[in-house]
N, CA, C and O of each residue as an XYZ file, in Angstrom:
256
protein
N     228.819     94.337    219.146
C     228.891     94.756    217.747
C     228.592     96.253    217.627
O     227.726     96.670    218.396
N     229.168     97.143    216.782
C     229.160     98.236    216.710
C     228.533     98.442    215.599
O     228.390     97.546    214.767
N     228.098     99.600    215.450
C     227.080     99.621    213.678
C     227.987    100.779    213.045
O     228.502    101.785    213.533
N     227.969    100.130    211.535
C     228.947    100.977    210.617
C     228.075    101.365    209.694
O     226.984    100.815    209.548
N     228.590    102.592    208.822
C     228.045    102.540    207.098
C     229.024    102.133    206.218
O     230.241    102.132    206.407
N     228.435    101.801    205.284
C     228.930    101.015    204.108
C     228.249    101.558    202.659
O     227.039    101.778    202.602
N     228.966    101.715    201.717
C     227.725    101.761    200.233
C     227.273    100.137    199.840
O     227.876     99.066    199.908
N     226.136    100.464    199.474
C     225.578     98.732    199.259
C     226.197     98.384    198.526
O     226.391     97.200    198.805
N     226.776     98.659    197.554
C     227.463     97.760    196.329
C     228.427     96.815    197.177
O     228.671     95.701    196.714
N     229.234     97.363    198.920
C     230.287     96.726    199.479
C     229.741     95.912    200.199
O     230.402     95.318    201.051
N     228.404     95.686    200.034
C     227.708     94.373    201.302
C     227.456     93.523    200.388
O     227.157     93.731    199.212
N     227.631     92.131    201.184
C     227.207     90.818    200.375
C     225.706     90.473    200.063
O     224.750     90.542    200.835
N     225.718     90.271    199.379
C     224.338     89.139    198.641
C     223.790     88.687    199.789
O     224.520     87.890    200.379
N     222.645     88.946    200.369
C     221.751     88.238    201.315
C     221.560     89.528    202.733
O     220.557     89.770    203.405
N     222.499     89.951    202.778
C     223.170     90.497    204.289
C     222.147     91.847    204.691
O     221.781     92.716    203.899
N     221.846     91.764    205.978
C     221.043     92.513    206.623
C     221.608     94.250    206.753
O     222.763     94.609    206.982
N     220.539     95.030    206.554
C     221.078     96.375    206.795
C     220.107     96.853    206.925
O     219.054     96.218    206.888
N     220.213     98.612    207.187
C     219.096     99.607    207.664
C     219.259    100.929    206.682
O     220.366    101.096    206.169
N     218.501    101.608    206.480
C     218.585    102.798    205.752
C     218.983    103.940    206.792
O     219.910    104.700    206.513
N     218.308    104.056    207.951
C     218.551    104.879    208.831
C     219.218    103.743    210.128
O     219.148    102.517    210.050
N     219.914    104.598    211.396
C     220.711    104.096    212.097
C     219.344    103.152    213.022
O     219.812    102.143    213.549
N     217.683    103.352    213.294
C     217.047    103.426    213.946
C     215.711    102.472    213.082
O     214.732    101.919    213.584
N     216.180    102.561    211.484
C     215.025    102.424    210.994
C     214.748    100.886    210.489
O     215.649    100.279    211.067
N     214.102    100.039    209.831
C     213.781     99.006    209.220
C     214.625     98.492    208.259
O     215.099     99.028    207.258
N     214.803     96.843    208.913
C     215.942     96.052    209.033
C     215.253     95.491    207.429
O     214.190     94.875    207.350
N     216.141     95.873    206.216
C     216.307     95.359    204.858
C     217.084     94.035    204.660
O     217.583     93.507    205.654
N     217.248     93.346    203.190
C     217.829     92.561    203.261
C     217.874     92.684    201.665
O     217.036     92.838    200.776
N     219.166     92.549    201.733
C     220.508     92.762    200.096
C     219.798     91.857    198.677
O     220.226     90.703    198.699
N     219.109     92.038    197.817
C     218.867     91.001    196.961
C     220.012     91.152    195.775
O     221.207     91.413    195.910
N     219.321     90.924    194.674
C     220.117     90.817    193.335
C     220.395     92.284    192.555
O     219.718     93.290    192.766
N     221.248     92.227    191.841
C     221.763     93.569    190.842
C     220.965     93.381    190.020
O     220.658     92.242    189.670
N     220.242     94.856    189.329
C     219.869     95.234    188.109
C     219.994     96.087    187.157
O     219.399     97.127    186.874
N     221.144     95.314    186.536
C     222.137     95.876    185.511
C     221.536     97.482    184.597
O     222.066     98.573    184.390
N     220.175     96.866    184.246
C     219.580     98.086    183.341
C     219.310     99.736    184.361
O     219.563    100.833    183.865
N     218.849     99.589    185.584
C     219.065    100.620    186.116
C     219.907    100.672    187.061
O     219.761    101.447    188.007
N     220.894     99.870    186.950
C     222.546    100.051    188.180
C     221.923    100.399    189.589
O     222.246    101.391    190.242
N     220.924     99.393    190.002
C     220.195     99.123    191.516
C     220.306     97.688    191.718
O     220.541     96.773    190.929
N     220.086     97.715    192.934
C     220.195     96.691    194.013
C     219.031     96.382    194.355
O     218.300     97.270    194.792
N     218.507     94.892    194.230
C     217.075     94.679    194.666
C     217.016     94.282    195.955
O     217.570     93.259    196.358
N     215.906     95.568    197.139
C     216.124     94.948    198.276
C     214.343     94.689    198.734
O     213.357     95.071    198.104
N     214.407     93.703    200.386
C     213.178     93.368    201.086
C     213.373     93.674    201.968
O     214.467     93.807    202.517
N     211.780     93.975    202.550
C     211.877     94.186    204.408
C     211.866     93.218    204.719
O     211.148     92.405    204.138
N     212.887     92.751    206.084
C     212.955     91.774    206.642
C     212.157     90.893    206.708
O     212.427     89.746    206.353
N     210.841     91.306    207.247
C     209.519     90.735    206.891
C     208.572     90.819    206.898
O     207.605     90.686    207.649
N     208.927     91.184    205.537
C     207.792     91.699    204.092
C     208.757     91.320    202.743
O     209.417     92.229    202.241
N     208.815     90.018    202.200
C     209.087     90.036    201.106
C     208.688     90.834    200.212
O     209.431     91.363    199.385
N     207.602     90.979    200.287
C     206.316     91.616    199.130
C     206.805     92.929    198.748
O     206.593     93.427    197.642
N     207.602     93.595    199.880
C     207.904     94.957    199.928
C     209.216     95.257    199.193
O     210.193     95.634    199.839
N     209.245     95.170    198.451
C     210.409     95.188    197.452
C     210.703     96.919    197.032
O     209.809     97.725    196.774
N     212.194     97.215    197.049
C     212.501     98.763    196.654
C     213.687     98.196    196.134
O     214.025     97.017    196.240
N     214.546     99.478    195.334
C     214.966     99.197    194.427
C     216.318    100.452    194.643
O     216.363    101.565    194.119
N     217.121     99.949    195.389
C     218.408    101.421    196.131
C     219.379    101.208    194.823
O     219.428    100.202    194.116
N     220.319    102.706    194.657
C     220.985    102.983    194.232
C     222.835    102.134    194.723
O     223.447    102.103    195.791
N     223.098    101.682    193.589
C     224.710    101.113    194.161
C     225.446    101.817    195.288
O     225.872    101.301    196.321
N     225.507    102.866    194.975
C     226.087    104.106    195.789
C     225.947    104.276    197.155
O     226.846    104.655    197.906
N     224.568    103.931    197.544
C     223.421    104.270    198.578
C     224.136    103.825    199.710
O     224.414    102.627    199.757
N     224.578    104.770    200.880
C     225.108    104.249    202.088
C     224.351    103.869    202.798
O     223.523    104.729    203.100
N     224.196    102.806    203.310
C     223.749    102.243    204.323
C     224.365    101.496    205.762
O     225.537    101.201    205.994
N     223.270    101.319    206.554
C     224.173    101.014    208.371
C     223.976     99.557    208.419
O     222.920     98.939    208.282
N     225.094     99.131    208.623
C     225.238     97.012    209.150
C     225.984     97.039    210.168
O     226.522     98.033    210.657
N     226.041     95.970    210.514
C     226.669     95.500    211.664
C     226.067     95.665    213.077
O     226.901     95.878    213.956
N     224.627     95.599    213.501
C     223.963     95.911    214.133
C     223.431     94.649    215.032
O     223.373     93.566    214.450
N     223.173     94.688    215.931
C     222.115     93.390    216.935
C     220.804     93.193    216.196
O     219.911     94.020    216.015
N     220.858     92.195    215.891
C     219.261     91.927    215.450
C     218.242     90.696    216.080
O     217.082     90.591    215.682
């Protein structure tokens, strides 16, 4: 598997990604319409919740 970027709005609901090519493996939550973000978690760290821009490129397709 090769690792690509993508803007999050083009990854599915659930699906694993990274902010940096190197960095901590996120995971895709729900849209929030009022500030046009994407609710995401650290793999594991639910608790750790951030809040990326639609736009926001990010890297998938990676070995995990």
């Amino acid at each position: 598997n090769t690792m690509k970027t993508i803007p999050l709005n083009k990854l599915p609901k659930g699906e694993l990604f990274r902010l940096t090519a190197n960095g901590t493996v996120y995971v895709k939550g729900h849209y929030v319409a009022s500030d046009k973000t994407f609710s995401c978690h650290k793999f594991d760290d639910t608790n750790s919740e951030r809040f990326l821009k639609a736009s926001r490129v990010v890297y998938c397709g990676f070995t995990f």
